[in-house]
C-alpha positions as CSV (number, residue, x, y, z in Angstrom):
1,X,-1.6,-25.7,15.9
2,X,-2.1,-26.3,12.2
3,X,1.2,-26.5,9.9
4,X,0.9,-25.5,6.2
5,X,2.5,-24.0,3.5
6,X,2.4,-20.7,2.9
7,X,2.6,-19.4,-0.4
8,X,1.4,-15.9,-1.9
9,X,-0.3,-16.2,-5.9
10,X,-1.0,-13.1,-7.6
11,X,-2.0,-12.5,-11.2
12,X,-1.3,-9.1,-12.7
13,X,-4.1,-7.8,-14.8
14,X,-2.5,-8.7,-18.0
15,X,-2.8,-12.4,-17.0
16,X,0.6,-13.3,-15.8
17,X,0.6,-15.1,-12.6
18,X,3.1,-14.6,-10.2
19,X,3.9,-16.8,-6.7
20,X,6.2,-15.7,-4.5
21,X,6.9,-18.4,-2.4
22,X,8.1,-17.7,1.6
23,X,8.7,-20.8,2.3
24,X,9.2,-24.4,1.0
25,X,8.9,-26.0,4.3
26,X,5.9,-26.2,6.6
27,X,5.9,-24.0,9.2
28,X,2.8,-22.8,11.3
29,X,1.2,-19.8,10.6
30,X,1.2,-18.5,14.0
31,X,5.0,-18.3,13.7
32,X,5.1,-17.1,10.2
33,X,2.3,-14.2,11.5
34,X,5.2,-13.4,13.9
35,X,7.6,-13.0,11.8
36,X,7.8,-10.3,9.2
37,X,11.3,-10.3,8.5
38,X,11.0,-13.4,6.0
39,X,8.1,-11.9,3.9
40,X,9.4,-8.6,3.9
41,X,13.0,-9.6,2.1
42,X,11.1,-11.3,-0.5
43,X,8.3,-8.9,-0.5
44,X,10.4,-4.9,-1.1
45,X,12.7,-6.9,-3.9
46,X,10.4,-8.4,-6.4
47,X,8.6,-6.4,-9.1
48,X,7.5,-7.7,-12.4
49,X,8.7,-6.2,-16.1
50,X,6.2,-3.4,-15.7
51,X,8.2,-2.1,-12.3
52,X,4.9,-3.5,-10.5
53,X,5.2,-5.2,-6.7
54,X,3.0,-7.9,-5.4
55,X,1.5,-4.9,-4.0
56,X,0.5,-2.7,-6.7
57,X,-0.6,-6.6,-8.3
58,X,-3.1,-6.8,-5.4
59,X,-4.9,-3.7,-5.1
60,X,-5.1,-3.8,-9.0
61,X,-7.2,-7.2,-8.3
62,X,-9.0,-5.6,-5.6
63,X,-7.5,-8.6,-3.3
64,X,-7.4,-6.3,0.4
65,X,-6.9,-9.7,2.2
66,X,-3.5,-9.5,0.1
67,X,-2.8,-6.1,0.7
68,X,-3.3,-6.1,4.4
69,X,-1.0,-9.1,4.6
70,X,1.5,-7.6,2.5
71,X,1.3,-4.5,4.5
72,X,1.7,-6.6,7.6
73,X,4.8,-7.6,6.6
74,X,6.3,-4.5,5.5
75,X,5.7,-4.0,1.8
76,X,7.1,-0.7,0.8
77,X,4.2,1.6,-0.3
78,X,6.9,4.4,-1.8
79,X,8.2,1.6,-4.2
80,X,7.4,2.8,-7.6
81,X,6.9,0.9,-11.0
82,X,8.0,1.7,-14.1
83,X,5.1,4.6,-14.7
84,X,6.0,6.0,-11.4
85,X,2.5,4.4,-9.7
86,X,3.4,4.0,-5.7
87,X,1.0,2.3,-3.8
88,X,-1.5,5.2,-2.7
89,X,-1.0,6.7,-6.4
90,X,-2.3,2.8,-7.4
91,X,-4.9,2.5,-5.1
92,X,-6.6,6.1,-6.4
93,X,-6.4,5.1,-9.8
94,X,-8.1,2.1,-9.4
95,X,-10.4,2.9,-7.2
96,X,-9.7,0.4,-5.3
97,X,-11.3,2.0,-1.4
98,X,-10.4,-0.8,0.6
99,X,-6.7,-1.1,-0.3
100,X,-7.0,3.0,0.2
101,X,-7.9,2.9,3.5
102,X,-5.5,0.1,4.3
103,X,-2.5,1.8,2.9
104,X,-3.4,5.2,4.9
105,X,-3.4,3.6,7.8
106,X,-0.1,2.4,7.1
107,X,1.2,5.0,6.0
108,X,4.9,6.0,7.7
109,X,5.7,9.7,8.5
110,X,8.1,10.0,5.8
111,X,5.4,9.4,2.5
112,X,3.2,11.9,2.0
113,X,-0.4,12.0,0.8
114,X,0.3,14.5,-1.9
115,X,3.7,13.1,-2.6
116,X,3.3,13.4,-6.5
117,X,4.8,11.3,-10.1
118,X,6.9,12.9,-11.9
119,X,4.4,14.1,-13.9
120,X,3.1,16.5,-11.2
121,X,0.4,14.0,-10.4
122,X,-0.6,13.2,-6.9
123,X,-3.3,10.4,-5.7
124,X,-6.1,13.1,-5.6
125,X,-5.2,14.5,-9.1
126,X,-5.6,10.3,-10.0
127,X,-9.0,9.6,-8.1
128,X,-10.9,12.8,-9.8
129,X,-10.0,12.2,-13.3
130,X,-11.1,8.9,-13.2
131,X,-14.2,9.5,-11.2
132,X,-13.8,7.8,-7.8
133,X,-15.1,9.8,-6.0
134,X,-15.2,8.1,-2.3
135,X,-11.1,7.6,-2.7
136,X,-10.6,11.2,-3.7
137,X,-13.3,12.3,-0.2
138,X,-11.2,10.2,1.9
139,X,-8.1,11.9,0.2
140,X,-9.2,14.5,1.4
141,X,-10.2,14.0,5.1
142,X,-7.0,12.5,5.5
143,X,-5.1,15.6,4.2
144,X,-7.5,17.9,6.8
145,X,-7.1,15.1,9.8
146,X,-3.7,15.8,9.4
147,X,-3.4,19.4,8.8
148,X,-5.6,19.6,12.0
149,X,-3.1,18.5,13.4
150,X,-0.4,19.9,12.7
151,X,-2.1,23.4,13.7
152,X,-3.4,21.5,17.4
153,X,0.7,21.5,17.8
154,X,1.1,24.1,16.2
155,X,-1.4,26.7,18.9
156,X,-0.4,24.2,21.4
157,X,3.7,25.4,21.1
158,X,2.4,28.8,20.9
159,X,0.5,29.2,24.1
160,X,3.1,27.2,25.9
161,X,1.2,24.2,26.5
């Protein structure tokens, strides 16, 4: 069993890197991997000047390696910055696929895909007016998957099933 350090480095897109360090003893990963409680303290409190989270940092930097570890460990995808951006919102207006898909599948019951900023924009609204068009189709097969679902329970409760 190997013993590192584990650290997490993002830089933001204006240049400013950030670490967030877990832990300043070695410990192995295999215990760390276990352990979500320590990353996700550190993980749902800091945000940079711009309201952004190591989150929102890594799907801006295309970094789904970081996002899936951050999502691991609890990150909170309704956390907002200070343009009110959550995670999925983010994600679409980057472009950024691979943290989409990530984020959807990690998505808890209470957030909603068409959850929208207070500007009345909403993750689909954000993937068509800047042209990504594959993050605005899976948008959208999410939002049918899970009305489809909803009417399955719905005719199921109706015929008594």
């Amino acid at each position: 069993m190997e013993t590192q350090f584990l650290n997490v480095i993002i830089s933001s897109s204006n240049g400013v890197t950030k670490a967030l360090f877990i832990s300043s003893i070695p410990i192995s990963f295999e215990t760390f991997s276990r352990s979500s409680y320590t990353i996700h303290t550190f993980v749902s409190m800091v945000q940079d000047l711009e309201g952004d989270t190591p989150l929102h940092d890594a799907i801006s930097k295309k970094r789904d390696d970081m996002v899936q570890l951050l999502l691991e460990a609890d990150a909170d995808i309704s956390a907002t910055n200070n343009n009110g951006f959550n995670s999925l919102h983010h994600a679409a207006l980057r472009g950024n696929m691979g943290a989409m898909r990530l984020i959807l599948n990690h998505l808890p019951p209470s957030c909603s895909v068409n959850e929208a900023k207070d500007d009345g924009f909403t993750a689909l609204h954000l993937a068509s007016l800047n042209n990504h068009l594959e993050v605005a189709q899976t948008l959208l097969a999410h939002v049918c998957v899970m009305v489809c679902a909803c009417v399955c329970v719905m005719v199921c409760m109706c015929d008594g099933v």
